[in-house]
LOKOLBA-657417 format. One record per residue (C-alpha): x, y, z. Coordinates in steps of 0.1 Angstrom, whole numbers, plus 5000, padded with zeros to 4 digits. Each point is the difference from the previous one (the first is absolute). Layout:
! LOKOLBA-657417
XYZ ...
! end
This chain:
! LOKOLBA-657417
731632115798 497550204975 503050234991 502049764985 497549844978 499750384979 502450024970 498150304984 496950195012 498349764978 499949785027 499150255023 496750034983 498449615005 500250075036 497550015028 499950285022 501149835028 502949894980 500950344990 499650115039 502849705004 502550154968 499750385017 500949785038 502549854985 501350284978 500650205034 501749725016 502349964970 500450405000 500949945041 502549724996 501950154969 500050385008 501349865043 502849824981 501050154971 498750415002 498350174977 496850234997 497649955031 497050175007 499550104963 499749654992 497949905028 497650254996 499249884963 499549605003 496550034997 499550244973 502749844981 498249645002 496650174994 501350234966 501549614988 496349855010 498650284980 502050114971 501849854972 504050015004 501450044977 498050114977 498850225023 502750225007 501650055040 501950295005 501150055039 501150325007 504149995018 498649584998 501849905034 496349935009 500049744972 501049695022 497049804998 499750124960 503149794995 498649725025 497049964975 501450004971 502649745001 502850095023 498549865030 503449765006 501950355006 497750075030 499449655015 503549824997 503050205013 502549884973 497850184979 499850255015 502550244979 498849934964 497350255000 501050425001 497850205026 498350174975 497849924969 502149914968 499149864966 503049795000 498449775027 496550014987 497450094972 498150085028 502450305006 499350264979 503450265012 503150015020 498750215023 502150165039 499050314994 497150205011 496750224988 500949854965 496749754997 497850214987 501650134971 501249664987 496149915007 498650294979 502849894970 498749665003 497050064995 500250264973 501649744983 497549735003 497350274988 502750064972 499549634990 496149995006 501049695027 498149955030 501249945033 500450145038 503150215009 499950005033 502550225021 500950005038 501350295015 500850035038 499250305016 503550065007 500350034964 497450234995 502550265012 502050014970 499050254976 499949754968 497049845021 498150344997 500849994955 499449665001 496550025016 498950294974 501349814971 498149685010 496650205004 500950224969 500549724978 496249865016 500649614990 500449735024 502850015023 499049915040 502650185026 500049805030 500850295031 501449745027 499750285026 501849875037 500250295016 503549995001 502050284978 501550345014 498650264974 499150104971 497650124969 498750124963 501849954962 503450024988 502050215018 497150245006 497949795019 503249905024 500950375007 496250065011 499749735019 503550115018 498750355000 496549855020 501949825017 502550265021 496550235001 501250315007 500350324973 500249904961 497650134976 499449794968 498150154971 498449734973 500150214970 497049734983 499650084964 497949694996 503149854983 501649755029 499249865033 499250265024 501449925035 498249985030 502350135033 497949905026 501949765016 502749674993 499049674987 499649865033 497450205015 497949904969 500649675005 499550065041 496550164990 498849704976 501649735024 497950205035 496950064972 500249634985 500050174967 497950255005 502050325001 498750274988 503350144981 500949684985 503050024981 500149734979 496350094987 501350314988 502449854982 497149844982 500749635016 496749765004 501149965038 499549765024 500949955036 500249695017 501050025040 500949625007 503150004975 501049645017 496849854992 500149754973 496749954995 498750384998 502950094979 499249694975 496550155000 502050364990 502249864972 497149824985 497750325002 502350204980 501849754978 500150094962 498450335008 500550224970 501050345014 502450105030 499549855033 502050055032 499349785027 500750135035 501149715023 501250005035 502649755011 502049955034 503250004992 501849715017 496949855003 499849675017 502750065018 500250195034 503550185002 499650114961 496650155007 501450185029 503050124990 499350094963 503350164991 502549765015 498249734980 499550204966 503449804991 502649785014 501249715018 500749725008 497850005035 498749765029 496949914979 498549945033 500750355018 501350224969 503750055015 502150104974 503049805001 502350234988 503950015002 500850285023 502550224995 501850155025 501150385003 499850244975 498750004963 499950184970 496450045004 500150045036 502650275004 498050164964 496650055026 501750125026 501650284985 496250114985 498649995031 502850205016 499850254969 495750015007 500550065034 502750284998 498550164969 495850044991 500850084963 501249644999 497849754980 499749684993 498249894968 499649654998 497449814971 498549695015 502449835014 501350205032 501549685019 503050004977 501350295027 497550085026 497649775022 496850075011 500950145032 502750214983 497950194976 497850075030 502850185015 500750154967 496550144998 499050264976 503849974987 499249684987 498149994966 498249624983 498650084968 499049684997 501149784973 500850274977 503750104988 499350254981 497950215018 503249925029 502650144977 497850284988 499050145032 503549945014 500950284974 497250195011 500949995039 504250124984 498850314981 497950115031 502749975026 499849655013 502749775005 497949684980 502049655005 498249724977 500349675007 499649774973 500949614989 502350014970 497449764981 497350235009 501750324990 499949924957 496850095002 500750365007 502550094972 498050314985 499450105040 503850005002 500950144967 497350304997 498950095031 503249965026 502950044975 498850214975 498950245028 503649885016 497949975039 501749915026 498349655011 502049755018 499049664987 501349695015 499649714980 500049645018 500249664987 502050134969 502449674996 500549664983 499649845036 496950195007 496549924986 500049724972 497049904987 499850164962 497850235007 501250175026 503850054993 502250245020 503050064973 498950214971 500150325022 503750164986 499050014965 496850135015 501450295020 503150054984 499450184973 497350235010 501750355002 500250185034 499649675017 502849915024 499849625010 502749945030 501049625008 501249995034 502549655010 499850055037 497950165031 502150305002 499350084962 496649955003 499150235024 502550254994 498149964962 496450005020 500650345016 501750194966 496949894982 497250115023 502150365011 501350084964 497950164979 501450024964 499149624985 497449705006 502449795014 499249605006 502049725024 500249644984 499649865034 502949755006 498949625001 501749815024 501449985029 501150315019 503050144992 501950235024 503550164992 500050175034 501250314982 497950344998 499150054965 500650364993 499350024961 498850294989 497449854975 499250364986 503149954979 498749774977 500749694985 503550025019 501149575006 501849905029 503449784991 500049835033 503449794988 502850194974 501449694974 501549974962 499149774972 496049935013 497450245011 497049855017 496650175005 497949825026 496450244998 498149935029 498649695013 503049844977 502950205018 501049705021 500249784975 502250234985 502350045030 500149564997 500750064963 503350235009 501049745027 500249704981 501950274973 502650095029 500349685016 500249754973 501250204970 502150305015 498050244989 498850335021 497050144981 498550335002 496549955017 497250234993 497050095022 498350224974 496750125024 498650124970 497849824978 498550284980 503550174987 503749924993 503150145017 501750064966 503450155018 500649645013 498849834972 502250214979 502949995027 499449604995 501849964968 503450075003 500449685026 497349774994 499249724973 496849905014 497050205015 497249745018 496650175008 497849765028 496350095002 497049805017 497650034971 499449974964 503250044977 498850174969 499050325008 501850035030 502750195018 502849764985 499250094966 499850415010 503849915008 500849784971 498650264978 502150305014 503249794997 498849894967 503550164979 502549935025 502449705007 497949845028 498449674997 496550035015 498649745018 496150065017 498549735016 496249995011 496849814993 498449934963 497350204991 497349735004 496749965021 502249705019 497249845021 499649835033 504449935001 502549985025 502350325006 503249814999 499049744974 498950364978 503250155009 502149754984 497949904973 501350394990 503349975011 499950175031 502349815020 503750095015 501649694981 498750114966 500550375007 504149945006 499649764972 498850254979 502650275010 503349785002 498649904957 500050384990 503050085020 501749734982 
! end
């Protein structure tokens, strides 16, 4: 195997092109075997084995610096540069991350899960080269997924403003949802092309910025140059002021060698314009693009996801039925959704949805902006957003929904130790996040009667932006109506009346908890007063001040990070009373790649060292 035989890209470099036909084969096989068995990043990854091989034939990593845009197309990167064992030998297959990261390899310029951010490191990289009168490539790949995100759109006029070398790489599939122009500004016109009907945008060009262009989203550019093989006649990147070149047979290795060579160590801005298949090689990943964008493990042979099913209801099943009921029965209802719609409705179900269903593409920001829009005009916006994905919208949040205090309904998935854990894309940071934003009410619901009786107050009420920590779990059911009036705010719910202990069990952690008071009762004699406090975003200060003429001990439970968090909002209030405060929750780290249990009681998050801890201050 030619594969094996490449430690660095330096090895890459003394072969024949036949050999280097055999590395990309063999890369795709590797990417096959790995990805059926193990998950991971699909079709991004197959898409990119032949560029990647050709930009290591060609360029000089690393001292020609890679920077992949989101990088879960960086697969073959890693293969090439001396992490080939973690693709080709399953035992190995765990000791790289999905994503580029400096800690593995010089090669590996960021930590990078996030995306539209390529561009801007590229154009600081560079600046900084030019700073230090060195000489080398910076070469940055951006999906066209990516070029949704408004930091793209900066990112591109910084590169061509600065007018040194930096080469953008536009791996254009033909695969994202929607999108367009810079900053914020360029993903509210493209939203604005995009839903066509009546908005009137006036450019007021005083010669001193970027004048935008409405005519249309990202992807009908790209559509035009792809249909006019470069030709277009509104070229978008040209404008920019890009040297630009398209190249149609984006899995060709030998016409995108010729490319890379053409253009290396050019000394001004180049974009080059390359279209891939994604999933290419591969028949089920080119036909079914979005199913294949990520996942696993599969029947390598028939792409069968060989998932563990679960039966009945879900959270996140019971969560897209009740938006699709509210859509049907109600044509003010919206959903807003940035990129990544399957977290709550399928293909078929946003077909249904129709016009009631919004994709800005991959694009928070414009999402959370225009979801305060669609509230101050008399919509019902819901926003559906991954709790990793949400951080980048904290000035959305904080100036235009709460500062404008618009009803938008967000429901945030994913937000949870046991959810995403790669160290980039961590679900947990989210209550220091929302907390303590004012107006904001941020409602954890413990069972399926909460959460939709939470679901409905938020989407009718109009008074706050309220957002759902969707539970992560399994389903819980109580098999009692909850009738809470949640307009009375930050009211908790003491599901069980005791002395000496109070617990607080927020969320996801409510059931441990209800274990926590068990092994109190049933062990030690001791009835605590559980708390179901609902309410992330505010304190019920009549209990907590009702707390001290009984209790020793108050214990707050919360499925995230501990400084910050709602544990310390409590600790903080009881601060000059008699209680001994207790919060429990995860460090404040970016913990990478771990085990959810293993986390948890590396923090002290079990029941055994919870009692522990209580029976030591009783005494």
């Amino acid at each position: 195997m030619v594969l094996e035989t490449i430690a660095s890209p330096q090895d890459l470099k003394k072969l024949s092109r036949e050999d280097l036909q055999r590395v990309v084969d063999e890369a795709r096989q590797a990417l096959l075997e790995k990805t059926s068995q193990h998950g991971g990043h699909n079709g991004p990854n197959f898409g990119m084995v032949e560029m990647t091989v050709a930009m290591h034939y060609v360029f000089n990593s690393p001292v020609d610096k890679f920077i992949f845009d989101v990088s879960h197309q960086s697969y073959v990167h890693k293969m090439l540069t001396g992490r080939a064992q973690a693709f080709l030998d399953p035992d190995h297959y765990d000791d790289v991350s999905g994503y580029t990261n400096p800690k593995e390899s010089e090669h590996d310029l960021f930590t990078i899960g996030h995306t539209s951010t390529s561009l801007s490191l590229a154009s600081g990289v560079a600046k900084a080269r030019d700073l230090k009168d060195e000489v080398y490539n910076v070469v940055a790949v951006i999906g066209d997924g990516s070029l949704s995100g408004g930091m793209a759109y900066e990112g591109l006029n910084q590169i061509t403003t600065e007018g040194t070398n930096t080469i953008v790489i536009v791996n254009d599939n033909d695969q994202s949802i929607a999108a367009n122009p810079s900053g914020m500004a360029y993903e509210g016109l493209n939203q604005i092309t995009t839903e066509g009907t009546n908005t009137i945008v006036i450019v007021n060009d005083n010669d001193q910025s970027i004048a935008a262009n409405p005519t249309g989203g990202i992807y009908t550019a790209l559509r035009d140059l792809r249909e006019n093989n470069g030709k277009a006649a509104n070229n978008f990147f040209e404008a920019f002021g890009f040297d630009y070149h398209y190249l149609e047979a984006g899995n060709d290795l030998t016409q995108l060698i010729a490319l890379f060579e053409e253009v290396k160590d050019a000394n001004h801005p180049v974009l080059l314009h390359i279209h891939t298949q994604k999933g290419h090689g591969v028949s089920f990943m080119e036909e079914n693009r979005e199913a294949f964008h990520a996942g696993g493990p599969y029947i390598p042979e028939t792409g069968e996801y060989l998932r563990h099913t679960t039966s009945g209801e879900t959270y996140n099943s019971i969560t897209t039925e009740f938006v699709l009921d509210k859509i049907e029965k109600d044509p003010t209802v919206v959903a807003v959704n940035a990129g990544t719609p399957m977290f709550m409705l399928n293909q078929e179900q946003r077909q249904k949805a129709g016009k009631q269903f919004v994709d800005v593409g991959i694009a928070e920001e414009e999402a959370a902006t225009m979801a305060a829009g669609l509230a101050k005009n008399g919509a019902k916006p819901i926003w559906y957003v991954a709790a990793p994905f949400m951080q980048r919208t904290y000035d959305q949040w904080s100036h235009d929904i709460a500062l404008n205090n618009l009803p938008v309904t967000t429901l945030v998935y994913s937000a949870s130790v046991s959810a995403m854990n790669d160290e980039s894309h961590l679900g947990f940071f989210d209550i220091p996040f929302l907390a303590h934003i004012p107006n904001v009410v941020y409602l954890a619901p413990t069972s399926k009667e909460e959460h939709l009786a939470m679901l409905d107050w938020a989407v009718e009420q109009n008074e706050h932006p309220v957002a759902i920590r969707i539970p992560v779990g399994p389903l819980r059911e109580t098999g009692v109506a909850d009738t809470t009036d949640y307009s009375i705010l930050n009211k908790n719910q003491v599901t069980q009346k005791g002395s000496k202990v109070a617990i607080f069990g927020l969320g996801n952690f409510y059931g441990l908890a209800e274990e926590v008071a068990k092994e109190l009762a049933d062990k030690h004699g001791i009835t605590a007063t559980l708390v179901n406090p609902k309410f992330i975003t505010g304190l019920d200060e009549e209990l907590l001040d009702s707390l001290e003429s009984e209790h020793q001990v108050a214990v707050t439970l919360e499925d995230g990070v501990l400084e910050g968090g709602y544990g310390q909002m409590i600790a903080s209030y009881l601060g000059n009373t008699d209680i001994k405060i207790q919060n429990y929750g995860v460090e404040k780290a970016f913990h990478d790649r771990y085990n959810p249990k293993e986390l948890l009681a590396e923090n002290g998050v079990t029941v055994d060292n919870i009692v522990k801890n209580i029976l030591a201050s009783l005494a």
